[in-house]
N, C-alpha and C positions, 0 to 999 in steps of 0.2 A: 766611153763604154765600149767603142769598137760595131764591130757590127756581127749580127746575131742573124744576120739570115744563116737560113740553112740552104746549101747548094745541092742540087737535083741536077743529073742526068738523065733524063727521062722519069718514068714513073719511080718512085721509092723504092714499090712494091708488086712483086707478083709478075710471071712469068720468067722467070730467073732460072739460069742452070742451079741445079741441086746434088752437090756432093753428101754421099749417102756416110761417111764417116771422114773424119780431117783430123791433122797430126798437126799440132801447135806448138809453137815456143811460146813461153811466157816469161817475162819480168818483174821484179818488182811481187814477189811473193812474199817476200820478209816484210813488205809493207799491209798495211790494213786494204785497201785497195786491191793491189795481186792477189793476197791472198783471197778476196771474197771472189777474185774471176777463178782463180787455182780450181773453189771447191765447186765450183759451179761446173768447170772443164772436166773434175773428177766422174762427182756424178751422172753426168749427160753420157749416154749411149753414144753419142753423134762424135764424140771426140778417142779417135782412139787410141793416142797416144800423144804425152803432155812433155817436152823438154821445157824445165825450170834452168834458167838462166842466172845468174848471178853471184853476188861476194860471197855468199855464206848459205847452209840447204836450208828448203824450206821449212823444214818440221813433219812433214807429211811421208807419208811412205804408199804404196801404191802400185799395182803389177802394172801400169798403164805409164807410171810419170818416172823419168828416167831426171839427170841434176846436171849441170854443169857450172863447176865454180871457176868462176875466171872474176882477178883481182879488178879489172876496168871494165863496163859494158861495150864503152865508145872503142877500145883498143882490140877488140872482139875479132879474129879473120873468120873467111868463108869456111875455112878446113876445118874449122872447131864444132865438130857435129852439127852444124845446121842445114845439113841437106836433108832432103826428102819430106821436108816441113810442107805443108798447105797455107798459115796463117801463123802471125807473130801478132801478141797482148801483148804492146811495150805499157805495163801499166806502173814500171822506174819511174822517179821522180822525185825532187829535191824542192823544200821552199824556197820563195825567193826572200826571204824575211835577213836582213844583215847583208843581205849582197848585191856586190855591184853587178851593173849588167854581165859586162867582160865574164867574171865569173858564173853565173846564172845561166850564161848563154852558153857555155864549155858544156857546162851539168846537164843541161838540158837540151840544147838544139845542137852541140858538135857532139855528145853521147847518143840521142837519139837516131840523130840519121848516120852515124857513122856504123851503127850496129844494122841500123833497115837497108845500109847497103851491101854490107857483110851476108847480110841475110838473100837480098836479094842476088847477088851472084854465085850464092851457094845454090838456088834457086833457081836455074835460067830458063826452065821452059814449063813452070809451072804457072797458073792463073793466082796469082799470088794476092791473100789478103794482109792487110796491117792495119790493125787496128789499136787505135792511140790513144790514150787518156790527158787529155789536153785540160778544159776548164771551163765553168761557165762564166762568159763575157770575158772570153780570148778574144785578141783584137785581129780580123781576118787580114784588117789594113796593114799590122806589125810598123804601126806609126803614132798611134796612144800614146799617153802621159804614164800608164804602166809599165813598169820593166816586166812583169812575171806574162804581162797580155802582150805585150810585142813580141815575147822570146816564143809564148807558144804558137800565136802568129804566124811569126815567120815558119818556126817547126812544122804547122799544121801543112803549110803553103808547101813546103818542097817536098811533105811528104805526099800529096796529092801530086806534085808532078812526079816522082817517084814512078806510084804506080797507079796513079787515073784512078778509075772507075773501083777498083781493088784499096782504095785508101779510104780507111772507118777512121773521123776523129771526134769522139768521143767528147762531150763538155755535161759532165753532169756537175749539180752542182751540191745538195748535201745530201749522203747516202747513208742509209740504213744500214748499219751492218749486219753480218749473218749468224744467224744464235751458232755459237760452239767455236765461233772467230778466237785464235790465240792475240794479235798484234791487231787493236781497236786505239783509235788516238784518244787518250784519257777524257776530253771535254766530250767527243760523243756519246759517253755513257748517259749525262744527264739527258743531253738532246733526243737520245731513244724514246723517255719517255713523253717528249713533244712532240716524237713526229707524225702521228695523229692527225693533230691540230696544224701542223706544220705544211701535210699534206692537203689539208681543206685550205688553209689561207695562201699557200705558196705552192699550185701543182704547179708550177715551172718550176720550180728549185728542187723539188725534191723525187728521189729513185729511191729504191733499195738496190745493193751491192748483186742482189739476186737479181734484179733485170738490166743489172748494167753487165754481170755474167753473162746471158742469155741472150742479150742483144748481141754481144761478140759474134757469142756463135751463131747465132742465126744468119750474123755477116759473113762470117766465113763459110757457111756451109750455103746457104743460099742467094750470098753477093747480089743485097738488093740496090738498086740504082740509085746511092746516096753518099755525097761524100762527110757533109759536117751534121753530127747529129746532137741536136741539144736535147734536154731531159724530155722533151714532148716524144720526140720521135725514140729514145732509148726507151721508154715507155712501152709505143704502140710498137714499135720490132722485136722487142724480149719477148710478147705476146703470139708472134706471128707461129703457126705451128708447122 
């Protein structure tokens, strides 16, 4: 299974510097996922301006959220409008269902930090957050019997050496999505109507798309002293005001 602690640098929460508005890249908006952090970064006061990243726009339009279509994320450089950003939602992502590690590992761990580096030196002297949507029962070890828990694993790992105390990775595990959602993956329609029940027998496993939204932000705007955060603590930080 890996291991499920969650790592602390001191307290979680509270006395934190607070940035009063942040400009965010975001990923992975064509998917069900991005898009539920997309409308979440829309509506929030706190975020004042949204570069969308990716193959294809997201559907949304918005005097706040600006697009950039580039064919590879991992292939991505510094000069590709990512300056002046506070905080990147790499919320991209590929299954690992049909594929070899080799593969999985390209899609996943050489796209994801090849872009958080891109990002980061478009970035140099800003207190930069990255926050990452990894998985519940990622292996921190990146030496499990899993390919999909090794690969985020290892990803979670350099992205915390990356950037310390500024690295949010994200493990939720089955999320609610948000009414008016265009891209919902077909099986969660029935599951909406369990998650109810879901949430009284399973609160580990289960968020909705809206506090794993919120939780971002509250990471980038209030950078609380937490690097790996499982669905307890996406929880109790989406709440945090």
């Amino acid at each position: 299974m890996g291991l499920k602690k969650t790592v602390y640098y001191g307290k979680p929460l509270g006395n934190n510097s607070v940035q009063l508005s942040i400009k965010i890249i975001l990923t992975g908006a064509t998917g069900m996922v991005g898009e539920g952090v997309l409308m979440e970064c829309l509506a929030d006061p706190r975020v004042e301006k949204i570069l969308v990243a990716g193959r294809r726009a997201s559907g949304y339009t918005h005097p706040k959220l600006d697009e950039l279509i580039v064919p590879d994320l991992g292939s991505i450089s510094p000069d590709q409008k990512l300056a002046g950003y506070d905080a990147c939602f790499f919320c991209a992502g590929v299954s690992s269902v049909g594929k070899k590690e080799e593969e999985y590992s390209a899609l996943t761990y050489d796209m994801t930090i090849n872009f958080a580096s891109a990002f980061k030196v478009a970035n140099p002297d800003k207190a930069l957050a990255f926050c990452y949507v990894s998985g519940y029962g990622t292996d921190s070890t990146a030496a499990g019997k899993s390919i999909w828990a090794r690969v985020k694993g290892r990803t979670e790992n350099k992205l915390i050496e990356m950037f310390g105390t500024g690295a949010y990775m994200f493990r939720p595990g089955y999320m609610r999505p948000t009414p008016g959602q265009k891209h919902v993956l077909k099986f969660y329609f029935g599951w909406r109507v369990f998650y109810p029940v879901m949430k009284l027998l399973l609160p580990k496993f289960t968020c909705t798309l809206k506090e794993l939204g919120q939780a971002m932000i509250n990471c980038a705007v209030k950078h609380p002293k937490i690097n790996v955060l499982e669905v307890k603590d996406i929880v109790e930080i989406s709440n945090e005001q």
